[in-house]
C-alpha positions in Angstrom: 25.4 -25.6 -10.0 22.8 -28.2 -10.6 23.2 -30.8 -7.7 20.2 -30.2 -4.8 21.2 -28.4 -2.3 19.2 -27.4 1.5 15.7 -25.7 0.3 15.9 -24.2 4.0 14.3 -21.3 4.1 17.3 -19.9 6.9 20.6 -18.7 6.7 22.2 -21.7 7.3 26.5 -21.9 8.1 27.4 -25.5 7.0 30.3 -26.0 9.2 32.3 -29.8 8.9 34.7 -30.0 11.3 37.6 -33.3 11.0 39.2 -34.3 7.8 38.2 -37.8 6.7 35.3 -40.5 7.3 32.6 -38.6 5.0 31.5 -39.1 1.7 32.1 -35.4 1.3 35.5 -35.3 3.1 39.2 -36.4 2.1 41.5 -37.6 4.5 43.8 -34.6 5.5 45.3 -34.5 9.1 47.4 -31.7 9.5 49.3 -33.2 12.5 46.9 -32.8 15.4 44.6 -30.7 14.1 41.3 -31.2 11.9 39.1 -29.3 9.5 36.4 -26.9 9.8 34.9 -25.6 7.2 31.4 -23.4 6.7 28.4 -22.8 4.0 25.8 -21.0 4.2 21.6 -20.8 3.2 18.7 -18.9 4.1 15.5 -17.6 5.8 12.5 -15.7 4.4 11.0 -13.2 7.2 7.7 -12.4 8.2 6.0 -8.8 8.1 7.2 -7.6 5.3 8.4 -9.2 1.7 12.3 -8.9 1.5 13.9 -8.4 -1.6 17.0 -8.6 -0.8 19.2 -8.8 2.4 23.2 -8.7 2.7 25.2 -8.7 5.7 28.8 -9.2 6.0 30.6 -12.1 8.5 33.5 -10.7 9.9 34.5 -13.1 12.2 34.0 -16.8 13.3 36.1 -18.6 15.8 35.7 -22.1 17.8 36.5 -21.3 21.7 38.4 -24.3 23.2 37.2 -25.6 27.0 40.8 -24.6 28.1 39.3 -21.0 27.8 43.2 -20.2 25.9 42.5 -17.8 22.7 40.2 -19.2 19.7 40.4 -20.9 16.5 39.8 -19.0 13.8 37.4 -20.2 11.1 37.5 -18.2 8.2 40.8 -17.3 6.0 42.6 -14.0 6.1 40.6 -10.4 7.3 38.5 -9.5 4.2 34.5 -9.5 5.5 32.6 -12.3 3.7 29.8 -11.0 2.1 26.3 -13.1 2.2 23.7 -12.7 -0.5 21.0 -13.9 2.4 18.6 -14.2 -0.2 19.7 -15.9 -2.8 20.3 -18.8 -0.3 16.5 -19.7 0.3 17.6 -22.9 -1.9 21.1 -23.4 -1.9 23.8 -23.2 0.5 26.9 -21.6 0.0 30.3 -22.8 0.9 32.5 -19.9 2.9 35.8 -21.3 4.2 37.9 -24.0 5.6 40.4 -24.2 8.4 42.4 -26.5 10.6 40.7 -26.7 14.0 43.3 -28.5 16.9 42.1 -31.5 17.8 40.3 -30.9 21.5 36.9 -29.9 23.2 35.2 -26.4 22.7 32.5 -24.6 24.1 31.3 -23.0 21.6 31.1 -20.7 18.3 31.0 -17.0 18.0 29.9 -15.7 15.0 30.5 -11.6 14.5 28.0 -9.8 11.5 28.5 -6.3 10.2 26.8 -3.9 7.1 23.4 -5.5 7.0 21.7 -3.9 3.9 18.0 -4.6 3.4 15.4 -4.1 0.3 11.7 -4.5 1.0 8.2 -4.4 -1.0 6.2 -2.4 1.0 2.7 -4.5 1.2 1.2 -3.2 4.4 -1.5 -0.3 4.9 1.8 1.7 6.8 4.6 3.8 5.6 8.0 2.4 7.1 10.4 4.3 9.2 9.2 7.5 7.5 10.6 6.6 3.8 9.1 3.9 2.4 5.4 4.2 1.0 2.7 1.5 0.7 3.5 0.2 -2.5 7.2 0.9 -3.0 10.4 -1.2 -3.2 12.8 0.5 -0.6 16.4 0.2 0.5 16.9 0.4 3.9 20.2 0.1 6.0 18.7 -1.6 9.2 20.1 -0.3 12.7 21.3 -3.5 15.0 20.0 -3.8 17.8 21.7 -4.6 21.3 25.4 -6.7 19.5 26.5 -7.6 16.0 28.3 -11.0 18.1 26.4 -14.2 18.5 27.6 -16.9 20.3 26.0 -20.2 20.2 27.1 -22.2 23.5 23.9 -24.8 23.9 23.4 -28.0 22.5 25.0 -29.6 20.8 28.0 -27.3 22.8 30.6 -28.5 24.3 31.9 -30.7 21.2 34.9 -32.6 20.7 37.3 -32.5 17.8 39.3 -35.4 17.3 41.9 -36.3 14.4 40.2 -37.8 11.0 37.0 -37.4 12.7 34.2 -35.1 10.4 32.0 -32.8 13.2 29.5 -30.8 11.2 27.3 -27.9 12.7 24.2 -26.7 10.9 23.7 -22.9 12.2 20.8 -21.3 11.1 19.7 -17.6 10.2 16.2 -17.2 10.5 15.1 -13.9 9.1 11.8 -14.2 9.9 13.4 -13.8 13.9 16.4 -11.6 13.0 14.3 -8.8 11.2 11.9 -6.8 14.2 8.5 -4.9 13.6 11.0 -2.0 12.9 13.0 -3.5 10.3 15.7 -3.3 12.8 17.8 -6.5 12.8 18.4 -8.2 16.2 20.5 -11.1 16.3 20.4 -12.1 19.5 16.8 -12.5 19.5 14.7 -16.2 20.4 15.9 -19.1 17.8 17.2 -16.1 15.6 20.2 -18.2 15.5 20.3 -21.7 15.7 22.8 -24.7 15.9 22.6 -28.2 15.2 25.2 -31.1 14.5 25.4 -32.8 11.4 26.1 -37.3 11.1 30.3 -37.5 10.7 29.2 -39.4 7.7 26.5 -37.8 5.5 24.3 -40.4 4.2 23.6 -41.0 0.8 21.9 -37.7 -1.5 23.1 -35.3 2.0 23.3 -32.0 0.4 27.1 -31.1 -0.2 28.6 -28.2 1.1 27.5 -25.5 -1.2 28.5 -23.3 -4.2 31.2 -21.1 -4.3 31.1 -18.4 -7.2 33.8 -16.2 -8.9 36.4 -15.6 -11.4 38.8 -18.2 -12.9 42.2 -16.2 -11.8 44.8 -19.3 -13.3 44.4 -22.8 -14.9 47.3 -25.7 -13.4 45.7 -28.2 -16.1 48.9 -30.8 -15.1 47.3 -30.5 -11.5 44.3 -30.7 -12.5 43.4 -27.8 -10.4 42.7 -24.0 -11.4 42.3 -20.7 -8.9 38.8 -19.0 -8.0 38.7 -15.2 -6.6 35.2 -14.3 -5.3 33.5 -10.9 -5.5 35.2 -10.5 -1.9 38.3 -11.7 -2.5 38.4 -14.6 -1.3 40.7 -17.2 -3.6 40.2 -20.8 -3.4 42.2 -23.6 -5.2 39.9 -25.9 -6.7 40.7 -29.3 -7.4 38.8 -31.7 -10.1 39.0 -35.1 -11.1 36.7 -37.6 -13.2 34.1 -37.5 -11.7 33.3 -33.6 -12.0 30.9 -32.4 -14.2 30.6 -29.2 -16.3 27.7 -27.6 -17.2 26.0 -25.0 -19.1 29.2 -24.3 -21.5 28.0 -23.1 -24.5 29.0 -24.9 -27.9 30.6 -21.5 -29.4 33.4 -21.9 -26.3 33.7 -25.3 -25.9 32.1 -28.4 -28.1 32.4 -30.8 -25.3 31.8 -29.8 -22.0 35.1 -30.6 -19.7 38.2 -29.3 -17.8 39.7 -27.7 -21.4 36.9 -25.8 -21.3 37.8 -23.3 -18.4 39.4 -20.4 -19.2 41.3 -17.5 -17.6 38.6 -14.4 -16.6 35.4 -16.7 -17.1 32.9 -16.7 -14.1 32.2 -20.0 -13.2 30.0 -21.5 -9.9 31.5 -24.2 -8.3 29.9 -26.7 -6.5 32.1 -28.5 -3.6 32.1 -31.7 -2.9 34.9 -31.9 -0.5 37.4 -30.2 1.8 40.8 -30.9 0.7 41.8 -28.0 3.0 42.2 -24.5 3.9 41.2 -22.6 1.2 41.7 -25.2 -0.8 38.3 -27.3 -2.4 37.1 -30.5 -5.3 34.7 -29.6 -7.4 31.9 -31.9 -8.0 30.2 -29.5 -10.6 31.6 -26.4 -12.6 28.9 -23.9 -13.7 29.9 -21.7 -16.6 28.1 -18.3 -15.9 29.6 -16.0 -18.6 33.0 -15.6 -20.5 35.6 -12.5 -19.8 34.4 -9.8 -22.3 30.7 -10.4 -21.3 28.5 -8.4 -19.0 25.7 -10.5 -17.2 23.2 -9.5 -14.9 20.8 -12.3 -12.6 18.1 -11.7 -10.6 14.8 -12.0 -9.9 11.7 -10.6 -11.9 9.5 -8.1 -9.8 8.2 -6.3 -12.7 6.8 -6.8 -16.1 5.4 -4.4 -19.1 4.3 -4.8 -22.4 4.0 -1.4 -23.7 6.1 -0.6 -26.8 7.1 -4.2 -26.5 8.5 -6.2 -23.5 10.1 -4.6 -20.3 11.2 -6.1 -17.4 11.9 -5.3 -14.3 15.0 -7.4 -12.2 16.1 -6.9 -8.7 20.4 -7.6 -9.1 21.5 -10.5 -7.3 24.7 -11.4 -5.4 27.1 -11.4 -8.8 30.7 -13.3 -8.9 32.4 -9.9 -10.9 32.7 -7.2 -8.2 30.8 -4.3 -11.3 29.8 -1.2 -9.6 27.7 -0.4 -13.2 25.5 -3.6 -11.9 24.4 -2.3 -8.8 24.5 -5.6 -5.9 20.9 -5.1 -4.4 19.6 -2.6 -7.3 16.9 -2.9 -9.7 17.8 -3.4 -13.0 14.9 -1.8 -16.2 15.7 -4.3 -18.7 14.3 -4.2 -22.9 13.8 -7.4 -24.0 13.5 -7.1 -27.9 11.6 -9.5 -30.3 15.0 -10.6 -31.8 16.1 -11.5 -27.8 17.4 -15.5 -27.6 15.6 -17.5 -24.7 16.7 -20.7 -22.9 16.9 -23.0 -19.9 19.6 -23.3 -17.5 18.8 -26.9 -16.8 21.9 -28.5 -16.8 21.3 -32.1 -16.8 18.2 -31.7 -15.3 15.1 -32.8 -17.9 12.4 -30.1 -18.0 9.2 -31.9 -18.8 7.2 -31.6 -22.1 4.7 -29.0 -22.6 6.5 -26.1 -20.7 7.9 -23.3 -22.5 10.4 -20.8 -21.7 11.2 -19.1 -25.7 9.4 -15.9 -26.1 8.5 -13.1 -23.9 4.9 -14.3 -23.6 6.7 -17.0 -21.0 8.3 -14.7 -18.8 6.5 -14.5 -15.1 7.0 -12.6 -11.9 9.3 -14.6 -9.2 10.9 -16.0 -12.0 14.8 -15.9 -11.5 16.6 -14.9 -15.0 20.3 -14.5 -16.0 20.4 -11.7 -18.8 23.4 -10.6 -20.9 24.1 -7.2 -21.6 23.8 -5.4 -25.0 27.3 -3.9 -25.2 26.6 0.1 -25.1 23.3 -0.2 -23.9 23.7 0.0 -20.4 22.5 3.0 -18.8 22.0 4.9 -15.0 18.2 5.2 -14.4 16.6 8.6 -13.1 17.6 9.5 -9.6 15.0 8.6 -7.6 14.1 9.0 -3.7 17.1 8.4 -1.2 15.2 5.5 0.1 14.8 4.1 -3.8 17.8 1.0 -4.7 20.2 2.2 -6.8 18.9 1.6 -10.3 20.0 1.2 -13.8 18.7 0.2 -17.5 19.6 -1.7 -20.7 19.2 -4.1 -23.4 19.2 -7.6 -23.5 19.7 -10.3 -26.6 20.0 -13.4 -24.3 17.4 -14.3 -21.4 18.0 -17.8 -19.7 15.8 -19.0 -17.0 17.0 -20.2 -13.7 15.9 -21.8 -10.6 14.0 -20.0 -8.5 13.0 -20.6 -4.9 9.9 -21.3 -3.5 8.5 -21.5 0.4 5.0 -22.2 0.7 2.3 -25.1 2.4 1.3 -28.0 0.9 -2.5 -27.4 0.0 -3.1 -30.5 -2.5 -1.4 -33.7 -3.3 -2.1 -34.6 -7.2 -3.2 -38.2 -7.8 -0.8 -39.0 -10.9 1.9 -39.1 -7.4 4.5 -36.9 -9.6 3.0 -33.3 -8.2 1.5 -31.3 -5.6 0.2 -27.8 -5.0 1.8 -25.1 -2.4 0.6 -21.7 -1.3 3.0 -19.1 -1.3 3.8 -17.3 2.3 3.1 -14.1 2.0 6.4 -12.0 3.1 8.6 -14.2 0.4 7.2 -14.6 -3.0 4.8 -12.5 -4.4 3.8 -9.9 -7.0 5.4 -6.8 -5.7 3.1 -4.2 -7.6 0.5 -6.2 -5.7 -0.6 -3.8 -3.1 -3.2 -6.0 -2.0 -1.3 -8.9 -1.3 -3.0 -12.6 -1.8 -1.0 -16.1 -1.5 -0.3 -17.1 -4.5 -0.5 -20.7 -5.5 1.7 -22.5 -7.9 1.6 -26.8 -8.8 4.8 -28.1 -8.6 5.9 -30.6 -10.8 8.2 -33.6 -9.7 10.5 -35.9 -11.7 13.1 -38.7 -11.0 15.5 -36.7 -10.9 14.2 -34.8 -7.8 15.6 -34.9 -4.8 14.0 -34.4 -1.4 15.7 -33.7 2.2 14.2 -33.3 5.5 11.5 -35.9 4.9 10.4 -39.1 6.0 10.6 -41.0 3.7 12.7 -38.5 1.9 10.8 -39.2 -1.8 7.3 -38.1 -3.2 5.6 -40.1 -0.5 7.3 -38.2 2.7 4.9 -35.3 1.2 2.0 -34.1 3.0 -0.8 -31.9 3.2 -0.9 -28.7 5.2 3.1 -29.3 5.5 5.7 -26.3 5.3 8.2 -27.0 1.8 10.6 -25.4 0.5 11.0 -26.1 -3.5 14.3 -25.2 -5.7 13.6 -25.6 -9.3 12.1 -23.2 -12.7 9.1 -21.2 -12.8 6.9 -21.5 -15.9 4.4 -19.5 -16.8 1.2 -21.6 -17.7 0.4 -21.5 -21.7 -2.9 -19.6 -20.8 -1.6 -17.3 -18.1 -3.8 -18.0 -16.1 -2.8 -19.5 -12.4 -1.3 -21.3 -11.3 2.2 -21.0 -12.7 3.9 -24.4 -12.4 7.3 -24.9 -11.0 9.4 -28.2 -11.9 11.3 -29.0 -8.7 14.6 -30.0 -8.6 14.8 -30.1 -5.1 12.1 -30.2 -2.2 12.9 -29.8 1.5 10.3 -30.1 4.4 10.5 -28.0 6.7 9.5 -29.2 9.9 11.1 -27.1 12.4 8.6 -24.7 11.7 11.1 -22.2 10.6 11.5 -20.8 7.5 
C-alpha cells in the first residue's frame, strides 16, 4: 500500500456506516438496512518505549435506542487480531456489515489477549522481570473490564438508507497502558469517538489496508478472495482504476490484475465498501510469492562484527508462520552479496539518498527481508520475560516506510522540509540506555500528502506542533545526525494525543 493513510499516532476504528453518497462508498442498500464498516490505526504510549502491542477485538456491536438486541459489526466469531503498532501510520480496514436503518445509542467494543513488548529505558526494573536495558515481553493484566462502550457525543446517531455515518474511535496507548504496564481501557480519553463528513472530501484517507493470502482468482469478475492471518476472507473487487505495485519483473513484466496469483501475499488497500465482507481495491501491494519466506519489521539493533548483523523486532505478518515468531525478535546476517531496494511504489525518493549497501541501514528503520531457504534457525533460550526469538540469513533487504511521531522544532527555508524531535517512549535507539530525543529532517515532496492541518499542505506546518510523519528512513551519507526521513504522509496532531 502506497496511498497516505491517518499518521495518527492512536488506535483508530474507522467505522462508515450507510452505503452510498461518498467518494469512498458504492451505493448498496440492502432493503432497509445500511453499511458499517471499521479500520483501524494507532497510539504510541508514554513511560516506557513499546515495541510492540497486540490485542485481539472480539466483539463490536451498534445498540439501537429501542434498547432490542444489537447489530453486530464484525463478520463471523474468529477474534480480530490488531498489530497496534504497526498502525502509528496507517489504518487498517477490519470489517463490514449491514446496520438497519434507525437510531442507536451507542457502540461497545469488547478487547481480549493484549500482548506487550517494551525497551526498558528507565532507572527501574519492571514488574520484577524486565531489567534496565532489556527488550521484554510482557502479557499485561486488564484492569477493571475488557468492554468499552462509547455512549457520548456524537451518541445517539441515526442511520438512514444510502446515507454514509462514519465514526473515528481512537486507541490511545499513551492512556490505555498504566505506570504498571497494566492496560486499562476504561481509563480518561483512553478511548475516543468522533464522527466522520458522509462525504469525505478530496485526499480523506481511505479506509485502510487489509493484508493476506490470495486464496482464488475470478479474473471474469474481476474479483479474487483474500484470507488474513486470522481468518478472515474478504472478496475483493478491482476495476481500472486500481493500481499494482511493487511486483517484481521476474513474476510479472507489467504490473496488473494477471499478475495475481494463487498463495501470493498481497496488501490491499480499500477504497470502498461494496459490502459485507466484500471490498474494491484501490491499490494491490505484492508482498512476496508462495514458495517465499519473508520477514518485516523494525530495526532495534545493528552490528558490524564479522560483517553486518541486524537485529528486527517481527511485525504483524499476512502468513499465519509460527517459525516467524508475531512479536519476536528476529538476528538477521546480512551478507556482502545481499540485494537492497526501496519499496517506493510510485512514490519518487529524492536524489542523493541511498538505501544499497549495509553502510545505509539505520535503527527505526522498517525493513522487509527474505529468507535464505535453510538458514533459518531458533535462537538460544533466553529469560521467560525475553520475546521469542529466532535467526537467519538474508539475500534481499527492501526498505519500507517507517513511522514517525515527534514536534516540530525548525521549519527549513527552501519550504520543502522541516525538522521534528522524536518523543521519547516511540522511536528511539533501544540499546540506548540513556535515552535522548532524537532528531531527524524530514523531507517533503509533491507527492506528499498532509491531513489534520490547516491548510492541509507544507504551509499548515508549524513550529513547536505535534506530527506524525509516514514515509522512509535514510541514513545520512556521513552517519552523522540527523537521519532524514522523506515523508509520504504528514498528519498534525492537534488533539494533543498521540
Amino acid at each position: 500500500m502506497r496511498t497516505s493513510l491517518f499518521l495518527a499516532t492512536g488506535l483508530v476504528m474507522f467505522l462508515l456506516a450507510g452505503c452510498g453518497g461518498g467518494s469512498m462508498m458504492n451505493s448498496q442498500a440492502v432493503n432497509s438496512t445500511s453499511q458499517v464498516s471499521l479500520s483501524m490505526t494507532d497510539d504510541p504510549p508514554s513511560g516506557v518505549t513499546v515495541l510492540f502491542f497486540q490485542i485481539d477485538l472480539t466483539a463490536a456491536a451498534l445498540t439501537p435506542a429501542s434498547g432490542t438486541g444489537t447489530v453486530s459489526l464484525l463478520n463471523g466469531t474468529t477474534p480480530v487480531e490488531i498489530d497496534v503498532t504497526e498502525l502509528q501510520a496507517i489504518s487498517a480496514f477490519l470489517s463490514a456489515a449491514n446496520v438497519p436503518a434507525g437510531t442507536y445509542n451507542n457502540l461497545t467494543l469488547t478487547f481480549a489477549n493484549p500482548q506487550l513488548v517494551i525497551f526498558n529505558a528507565s532507572n527501574t526494573s519492571f514488574a520484577s522481570t524486565c531489567a534496565v536495558g532489556n527488550v521484554c515481553q510482557i502479557t499485561p493484566q486488564v484492569d477493571n473490564s475488557a468492554t468499552v462502550t462509547l455512549s457520548s457525543s456524537p451518541f445517539p446517531v441515526t442511520v438512514g438508507m444510502n446515507t454514509p455515518v462514519g465514526f473515528l474511535v481512537d486507541f490511545h496507548l499513551n492512556n490505555v497502558i498504566q505506570p504498571d504496564l497494566s492496560v486499562n481501557l476504561g481509563v480518561a480519553n483512553g478511548v475516543t469517538i468522533k464522527t466522520l463528513p458522509p462525504a469525505p472530501p478530496s485526499g480523506f484517507p481511505p479506509f485502510g489496508f487489509v493484508k493476506g493470502t490470495v486464496q482464488s482468482i475470478n479474473a471474469s469478475q474481476n474479483q479474487f478472495t483474500l484470507q488474513t492471518r486470522d481468518d478472515r476472507t474478504f472478496t475483493i473487487d478491482v476495476n481500472s482504476n486500481t493500481t499494482y505495485e511493487n511486483f517484481p519483473t521476474s513474476i510479472c513484466p507489467m504490473s496488473a490484475f494477471s499478475c495475481l496469483a494463487a498463495q501470493q501475499s498481497v496488501k490491499v488497500q480499500v477504497a470502498s465498501v461494496e459490502g459485507p465482507g466484500e471490498v474494491l481495491a484501490g491499490e494491490v501491494d505484492y508482498i512476496q510469492q508462495a514458495s517465499q519466506q519473508t520477514a518485516e519489521g523494525n530495526i532495534i539493533g545493528l552490528t558490524t562484527a564479522n560483517g553486518t548483523t541486524t537485529m528486527m523486532l517481527l511485525l504483524h505478518w499476512s502468513r499465519d508462520d509460527n517459525h516467524l515468531p508475531f512479536g519476536g525478535i528476529a538476528t538477521v546476517t546480512v551478507p556482502s552479496t545481499a540485494t537492497f531496494s526501496i519499496d517506493s511504489g510510485s512514490f519518487t525518493i529524492p536524489s542523493g539518498l541511498s538505501f544499497a549497501s549495509a553502510t545505509d541501514l539505520l535503527m527505526g528503520q522498517k525493513v522487509q527481508v527474505d529468507v535464505v531457504a535453510g538458514s533459518l534457525t531458533t535462537a538460544n533460550s533466553m529469560a521467560k520475560w525475553s520475546p521469542p526469538s529466532v535467526s537467519f540469513t538474508t539475500d534481499s533487504v527492501e526498505l519500507e516506510p517507517s513511522e514517525v511521531t515527534g514536534t516540530i522544532t525548525a521549519i527549513g527555508s527552501s519550504g520543502s522540509s522541516f525538522t521534528i524531535t522524536t518523543m521519547p517512549d516511540f522511536f528511539m535507539a533501544w540499546s540506548n540506555h540513556n535515552w535522548m530525543p532524537e532528531q531527524i529532517t524530514v523531507d517533503t515532496t509533491s507527492q506528499t500528502t498532509y491531513f489534520n492541518l490547516n491548510p492541509a499542505n507544507f504551509m499548515g506546518l508549524s513550529t513547536n506542533s505535534m506530527v506524525s510523519v509516514r514515509g522512509w528512513l535514510f541514513n545520512t551519507p556521513s552517519g552523522a545526525t540527523p537521519s532524514t526521513q522523506v515523508a509520504e504522509t504528514v498528519v498534525g496532531r492537534s488533539d494533543g494525543f498521540f
